[in-house]
C-alpha positions in Angstrom: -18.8 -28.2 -13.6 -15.9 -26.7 -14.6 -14.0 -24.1 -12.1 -11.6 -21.2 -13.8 -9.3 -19.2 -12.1 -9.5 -15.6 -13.9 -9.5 -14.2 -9.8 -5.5 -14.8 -10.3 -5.2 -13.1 -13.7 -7.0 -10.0 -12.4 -4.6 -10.3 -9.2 -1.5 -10.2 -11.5 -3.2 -7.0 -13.5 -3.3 -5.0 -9.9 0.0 -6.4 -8.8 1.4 -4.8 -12.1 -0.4 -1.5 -10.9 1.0 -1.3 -7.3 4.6 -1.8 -9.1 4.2 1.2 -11.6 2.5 2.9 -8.8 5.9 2.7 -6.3 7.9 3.6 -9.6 6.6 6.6 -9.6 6.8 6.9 -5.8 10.6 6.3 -5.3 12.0 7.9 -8.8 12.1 11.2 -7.4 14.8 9.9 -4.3 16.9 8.5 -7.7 16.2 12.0 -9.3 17.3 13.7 -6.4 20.7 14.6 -6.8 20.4 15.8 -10.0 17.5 17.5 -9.5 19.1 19.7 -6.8 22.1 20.2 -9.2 20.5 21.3 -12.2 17.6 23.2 -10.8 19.6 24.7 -7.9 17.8 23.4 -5.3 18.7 24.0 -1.7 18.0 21.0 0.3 15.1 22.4 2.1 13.9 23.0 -0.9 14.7 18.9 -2.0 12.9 17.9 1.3 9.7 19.9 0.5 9.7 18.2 -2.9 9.8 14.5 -1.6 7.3 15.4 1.3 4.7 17.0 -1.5 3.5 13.6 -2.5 2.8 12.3 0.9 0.7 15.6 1.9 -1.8 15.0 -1.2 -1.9 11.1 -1.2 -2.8 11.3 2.6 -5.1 14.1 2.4 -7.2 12.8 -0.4 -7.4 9.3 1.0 -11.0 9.5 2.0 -12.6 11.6 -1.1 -10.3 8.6 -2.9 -12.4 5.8 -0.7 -15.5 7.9 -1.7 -14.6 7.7 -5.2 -13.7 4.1 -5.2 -17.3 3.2 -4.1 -18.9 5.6 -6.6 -17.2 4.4 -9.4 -16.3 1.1 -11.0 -12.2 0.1 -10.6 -11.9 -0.2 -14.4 -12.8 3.4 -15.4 -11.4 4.9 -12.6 -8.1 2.8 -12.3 -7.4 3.5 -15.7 -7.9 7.5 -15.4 -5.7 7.4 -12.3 -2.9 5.3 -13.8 -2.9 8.0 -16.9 -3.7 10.9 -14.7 -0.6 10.3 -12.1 1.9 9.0 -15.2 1.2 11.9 -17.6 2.2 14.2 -14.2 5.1 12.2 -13.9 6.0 12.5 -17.7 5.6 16.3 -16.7 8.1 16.6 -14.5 10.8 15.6 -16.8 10.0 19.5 -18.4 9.9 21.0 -14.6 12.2 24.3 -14.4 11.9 24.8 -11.1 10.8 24.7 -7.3 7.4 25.7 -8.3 6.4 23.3 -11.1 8.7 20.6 -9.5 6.3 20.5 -6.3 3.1 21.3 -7.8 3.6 17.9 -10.1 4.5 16.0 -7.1 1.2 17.2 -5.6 -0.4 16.0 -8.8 1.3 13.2 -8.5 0.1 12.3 -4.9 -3.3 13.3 -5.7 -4.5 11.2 -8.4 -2.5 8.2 -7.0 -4.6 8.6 -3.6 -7.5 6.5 -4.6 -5.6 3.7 -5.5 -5.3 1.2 -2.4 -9.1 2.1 -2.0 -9.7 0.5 -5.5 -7.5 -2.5 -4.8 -9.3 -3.8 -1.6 -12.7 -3.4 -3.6 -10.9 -5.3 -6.5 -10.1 -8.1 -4.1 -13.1 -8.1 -1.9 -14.7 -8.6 -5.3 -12.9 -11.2 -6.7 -11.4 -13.9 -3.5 -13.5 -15.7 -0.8 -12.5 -14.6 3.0 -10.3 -17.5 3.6 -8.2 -16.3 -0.1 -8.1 -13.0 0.8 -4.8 -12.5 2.7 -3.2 -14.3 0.9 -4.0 -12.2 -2.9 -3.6 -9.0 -0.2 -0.2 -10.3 0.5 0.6 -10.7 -3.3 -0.5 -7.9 -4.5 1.2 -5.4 -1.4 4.7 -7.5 -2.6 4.7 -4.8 -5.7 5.8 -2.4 -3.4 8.4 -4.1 -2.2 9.6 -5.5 -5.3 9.4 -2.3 -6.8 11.6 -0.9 -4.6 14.3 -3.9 -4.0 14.7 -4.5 -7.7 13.8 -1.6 -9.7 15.9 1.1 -8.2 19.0 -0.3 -10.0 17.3 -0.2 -13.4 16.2 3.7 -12.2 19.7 4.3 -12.1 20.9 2.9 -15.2 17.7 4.6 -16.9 19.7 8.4 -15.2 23.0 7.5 -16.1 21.8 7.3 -20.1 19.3 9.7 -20.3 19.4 12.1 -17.3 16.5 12.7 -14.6 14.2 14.2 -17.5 14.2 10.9 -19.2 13.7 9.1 -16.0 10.7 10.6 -15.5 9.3 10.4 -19.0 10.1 7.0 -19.3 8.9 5.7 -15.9 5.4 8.3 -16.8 5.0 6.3 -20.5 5.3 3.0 -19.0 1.8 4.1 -17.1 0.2 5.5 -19.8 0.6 2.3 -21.3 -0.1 0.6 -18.9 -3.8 2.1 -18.0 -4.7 1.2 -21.7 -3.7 -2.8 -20.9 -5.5 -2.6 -17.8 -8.9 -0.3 -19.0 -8.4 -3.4 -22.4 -8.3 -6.0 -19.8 -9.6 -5.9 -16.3 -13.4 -6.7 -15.7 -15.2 -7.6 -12.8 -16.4 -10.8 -11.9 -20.2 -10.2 -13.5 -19.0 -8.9 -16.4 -16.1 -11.1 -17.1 -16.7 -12.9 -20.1 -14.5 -16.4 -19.4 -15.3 -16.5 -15.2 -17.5 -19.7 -15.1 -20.3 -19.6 -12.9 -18.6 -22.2 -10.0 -15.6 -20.1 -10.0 -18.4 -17.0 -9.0 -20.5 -19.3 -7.0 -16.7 -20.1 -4.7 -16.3 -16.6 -4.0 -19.4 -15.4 -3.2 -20.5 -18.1 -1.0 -16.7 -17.7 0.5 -17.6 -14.2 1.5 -16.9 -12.4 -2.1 -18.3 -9.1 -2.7 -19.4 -8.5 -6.1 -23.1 -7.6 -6.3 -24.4 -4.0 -5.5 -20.8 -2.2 -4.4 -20.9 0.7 -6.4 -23.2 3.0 -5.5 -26.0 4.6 -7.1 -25.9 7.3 -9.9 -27.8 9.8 -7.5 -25.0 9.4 -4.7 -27.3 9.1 -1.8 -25.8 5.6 -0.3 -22.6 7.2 -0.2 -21.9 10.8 -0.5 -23.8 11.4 3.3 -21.9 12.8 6.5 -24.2 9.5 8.4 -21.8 7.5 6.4 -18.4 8.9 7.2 -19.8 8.4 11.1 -20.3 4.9 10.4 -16.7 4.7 9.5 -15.3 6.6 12.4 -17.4 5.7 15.5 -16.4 2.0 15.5 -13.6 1.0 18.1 -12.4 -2.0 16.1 -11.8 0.1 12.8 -9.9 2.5 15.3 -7.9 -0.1 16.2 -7.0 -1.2 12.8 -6.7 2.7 12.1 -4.3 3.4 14.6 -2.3 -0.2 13.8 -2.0 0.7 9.9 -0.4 4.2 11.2 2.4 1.8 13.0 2.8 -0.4 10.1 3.4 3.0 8.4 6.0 4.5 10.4 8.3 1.7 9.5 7.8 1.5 6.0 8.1 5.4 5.8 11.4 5.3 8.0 13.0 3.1 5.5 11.3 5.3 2.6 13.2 8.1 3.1 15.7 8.1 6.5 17.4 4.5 6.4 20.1 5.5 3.4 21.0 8.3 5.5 21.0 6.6 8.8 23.5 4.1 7.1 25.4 6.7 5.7 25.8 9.7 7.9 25.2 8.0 11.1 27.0 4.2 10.5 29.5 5.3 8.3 29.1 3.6 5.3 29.8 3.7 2.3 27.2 5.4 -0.3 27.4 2.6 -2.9 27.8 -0.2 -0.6 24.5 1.2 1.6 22.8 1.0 -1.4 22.9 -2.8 -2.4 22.5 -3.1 1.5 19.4 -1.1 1.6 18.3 -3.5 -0.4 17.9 -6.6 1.9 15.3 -4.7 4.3 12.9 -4.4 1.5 13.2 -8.4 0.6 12.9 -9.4 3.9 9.5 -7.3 4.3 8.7 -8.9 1.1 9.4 -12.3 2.7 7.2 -11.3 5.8 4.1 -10.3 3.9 3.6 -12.9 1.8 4.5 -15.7 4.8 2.0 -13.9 6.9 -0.6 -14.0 4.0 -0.7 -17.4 3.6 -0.4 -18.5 6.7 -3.2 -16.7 7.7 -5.1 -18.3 5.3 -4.2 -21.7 6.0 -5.5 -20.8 9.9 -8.7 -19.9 8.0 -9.2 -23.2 5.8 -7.9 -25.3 9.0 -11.0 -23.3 11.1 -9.6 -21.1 13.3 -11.5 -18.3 13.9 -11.5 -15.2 11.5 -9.7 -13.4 14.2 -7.2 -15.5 15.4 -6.3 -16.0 11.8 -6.4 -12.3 10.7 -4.7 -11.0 14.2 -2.1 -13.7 15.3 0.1 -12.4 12.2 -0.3 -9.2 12.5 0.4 -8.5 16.5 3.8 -11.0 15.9 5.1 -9.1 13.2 4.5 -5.9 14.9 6.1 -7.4 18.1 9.1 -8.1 15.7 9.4 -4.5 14.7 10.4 -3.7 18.0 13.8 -5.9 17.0 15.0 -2.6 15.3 16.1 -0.6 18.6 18.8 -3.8 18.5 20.5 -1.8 15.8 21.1 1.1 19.0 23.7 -1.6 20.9 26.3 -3.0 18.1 28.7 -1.4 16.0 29.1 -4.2 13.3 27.2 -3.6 10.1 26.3 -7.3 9.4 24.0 -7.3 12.7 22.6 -3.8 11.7 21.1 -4.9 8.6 20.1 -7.9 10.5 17.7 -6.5 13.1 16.7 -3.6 10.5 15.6 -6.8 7.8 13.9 -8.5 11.5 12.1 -5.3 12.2 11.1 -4.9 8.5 10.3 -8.7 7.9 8.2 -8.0 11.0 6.6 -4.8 9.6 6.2 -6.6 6.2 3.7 -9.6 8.2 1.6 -6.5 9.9 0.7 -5.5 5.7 -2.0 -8.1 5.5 -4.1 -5.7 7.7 -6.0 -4.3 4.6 -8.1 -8.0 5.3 -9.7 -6.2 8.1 -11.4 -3.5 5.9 -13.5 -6.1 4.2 -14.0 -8.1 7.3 -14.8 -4.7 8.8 -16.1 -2.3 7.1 -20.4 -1.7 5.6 -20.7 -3.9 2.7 -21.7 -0.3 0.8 -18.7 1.5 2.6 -15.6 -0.8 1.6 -14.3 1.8 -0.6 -15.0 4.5 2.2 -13.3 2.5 5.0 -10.3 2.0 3.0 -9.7 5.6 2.2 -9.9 6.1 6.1 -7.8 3.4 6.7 -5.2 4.4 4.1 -5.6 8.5 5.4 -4.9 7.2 9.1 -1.6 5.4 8.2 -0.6 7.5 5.6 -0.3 10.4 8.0 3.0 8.4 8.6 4.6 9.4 5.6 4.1 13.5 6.9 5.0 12.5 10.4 7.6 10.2 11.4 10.3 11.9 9.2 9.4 14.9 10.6 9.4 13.6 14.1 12.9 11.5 13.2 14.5 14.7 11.8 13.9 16.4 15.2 14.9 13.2 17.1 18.5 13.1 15.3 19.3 16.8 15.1 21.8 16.5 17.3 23.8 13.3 15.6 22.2 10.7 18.0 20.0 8.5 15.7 19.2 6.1 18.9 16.0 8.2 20.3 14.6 8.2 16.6 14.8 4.0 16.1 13.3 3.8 20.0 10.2 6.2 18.4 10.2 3.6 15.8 10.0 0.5 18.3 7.3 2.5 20.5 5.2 3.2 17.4 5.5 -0.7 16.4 4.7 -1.8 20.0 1.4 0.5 20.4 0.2 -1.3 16.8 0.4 -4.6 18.3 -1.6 -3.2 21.2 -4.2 -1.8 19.2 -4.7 -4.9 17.6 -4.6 -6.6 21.0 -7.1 -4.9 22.6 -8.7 -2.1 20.3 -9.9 -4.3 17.7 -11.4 -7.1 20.0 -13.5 -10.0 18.5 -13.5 -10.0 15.0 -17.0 -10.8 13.7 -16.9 -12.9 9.7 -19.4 -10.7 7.6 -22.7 -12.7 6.6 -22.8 -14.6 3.7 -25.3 -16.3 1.5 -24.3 -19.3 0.2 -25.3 -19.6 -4.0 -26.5 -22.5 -4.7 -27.9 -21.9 -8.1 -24.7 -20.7 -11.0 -28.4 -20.1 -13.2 -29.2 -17.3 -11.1 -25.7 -16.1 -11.6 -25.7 -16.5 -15.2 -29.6 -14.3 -15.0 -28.0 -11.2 -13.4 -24.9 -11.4 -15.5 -27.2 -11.2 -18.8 
């Protein structure tokens, strides 16, 4: 019988959406300047604009997981790419503090169901022992985005000013969510999947049968379900380990180009193709971790030595980034900032354990959790690293990065405990397949 492989082509179509969705993230910090310039922004003023995405995305992260399980990912990714990239085409016509920061919130919002619908995509689409591994690939957007893109963000300012930065960046997602609403399907209504390519994921532990939830809402919109979701120790541990995972990413987000050029002295264009290597190196780390972690799987290691062993190393390696506190030579800054990123980047597969975790009829819900709990990094840690180096001492803030890094690898150690594989009924019959597909 012959086995496709339209599971990868659906892969590359969220890949695509995680990049356009970082885009969008990081072209206010190349807007930044100019913003403050032309709109006479004070820099508290600057600071509450780039913090007004992180307050919605986090905040809405479980009505997003609640949406995600109500709704199938083609209609709803498609209004959320438009929704977020006409905002973002909106703020290229901002005239102020007040429109500025109420488009970011927009912004935030509509983007905050989006991880949700990408673990349901690919808890629909790979067997348990592919999963890290498309995880992996698909988080690398992010980190692509943000190592190769910035540059062409630039160039896109220099010729046509923030306002056509934003327009542009916005009308390459509305684009986009007609490509992916003309394209994506899922696996039972996908007109080239052949049945053994169906009957390999679901018997490998694939999700695609019954997910969404009924038209009258009662499997999901009940306050019995958000208790199944937060009275579980081994989703608190995941929970707390995704906040960890968070701090780092968010530290580089918005404090490391400072840190290299206020408190290391560097030069502003020289930090920035510096900058750079971090965000490879993470890049590097997640996809290593992802498919070594399946390999573990397909050799037969257990689903949680596979699944953990990754994670609790690269978090160890995270602590490498208090290294940066004892040398004074740039070369071995950036080298234990790319460890503790390359570290932070092997932690990323952690979206595995909603799937492996999580009610079969709450994947959606559990990731909008999961997502909330680290998210609340993006509000906190610069917050907390802004009180930490107030007084020009950057050390105590990278220590509160190690700390936070070394409590994820904890709660992974001993929070999350045995990790149990979900049950799975094997399909032996592609007919039956072909039935419910008809």
């Amino acid at each position: 019988m012959k086995t496709t492989r339209v599971r990868y082509g659906m892969l590359a179509l969220v890949f695509v959406n995680v990049v356009i969705n970082y885009l969008d993230r990081s072209n206010i910090s190349v807007a930044g300047p100019a913003l403050s310039k032309d709109l006479n922004l004070s820099s508290v003023d600057l600071g509450y604009i780039f913090s007004a995405f992180g307050w919605t995305y986090a905040l809405l992260q479980i009505p997003g997981g609640l949406v995600a399980d109500r709704f199938g990912p083609r209609v709803l990714y498609a209004f959320c790419l438009a929704t977020w990239s006409l905002s973002t085409v909106l703020q290229g016509f901002a005239r102020g503090f007040a429109s500025l920061f109420a488009l970011r919130l927009a912004t935030g919002a509509f983007e905050a169901p989006s991880y949700p619908i990408n673990n349901r995509i690919v808890t629909s689409w790979f067997p348990d022992n592919e999963r890290a591994s498309a995880i992996a690939l698909y988080v690398s957007g992010q980190f692509i985005g943000l190592a190769f893109l910035t540059p062409v963000l630039v160039t896109i300012q220099h010729y046509a000013g923030w306002q056509g930065l934003f327009v542009t960046t916005g009308l390459v997602g509305l684009v986009w969510a007609v490509v992916w609403y003309t394209l994506y399907r899922d696996p039972l209504d996908h007109k080239t999947v052949s049945e053994a390519e169906l009957a390999h994921i679901e018997a490998g532990g694939g999700h695609f049968r019954g997910q969404t939830a009924k038209t009258d809402g009662t499997s999901i919109w009940q306050w019995v379900n958000l208790k199944q979701v937060f009275s579980r120790r081994t989703l608190w541990g995941v929970y707390i380990g995704q906040f960890s995972v968070n701090a780092m990413l968010w530290f580089f987000l918005t404090w490391f180009p400072t840190y290299l050029v206020k408190y290391r002295g560097l030069d502003f264009i020289k930090s920035g193709y510096l900058a750079s290597v971090p965000f490879l190196a993470a890049c590097a780390g997640l996809l290593l971790s992802g498919f070594v972690s399946d390999r573990l799987v397909q050799q037969g290691r257990s689903v949680g030595a596979a699944r953990k062993t990754p994670i609790i190393i690269g978090m160890l390696l995270s602590v490498s980034i208090v290294g940066a506190n004892y040398t004074d030579d740039t070369t071995l800054i950036i080298f234990f900032m790319s460890l503790a990123f390359f570290g932070s980047g092997m932690a990323l597969i952690s979206w595995v354990f909603v799937s492996l975790l999580s009610p079969r009829h709450l994947i959606g819900l559990t990731g909008g959790v999961f997502n909330f709990m680290g998210n609340l990094a993006s509000i906190i840690v610069p917050i907390v690293i802004g009180y930490l180096a107030k007084d020009g001492d950057f050390k105590p803030a990278l220590v509160f990065i190690a700390v936070l890094g070394f409590i994820g690898a904890c709660s992974y150690s001993f929070l999350v405990g045995k990790v149990e594989r979900g049950t799975v009924t094997p399909v032996s019959d592609p007919a039956a397949l072909m039935s419910e597909r008809e």
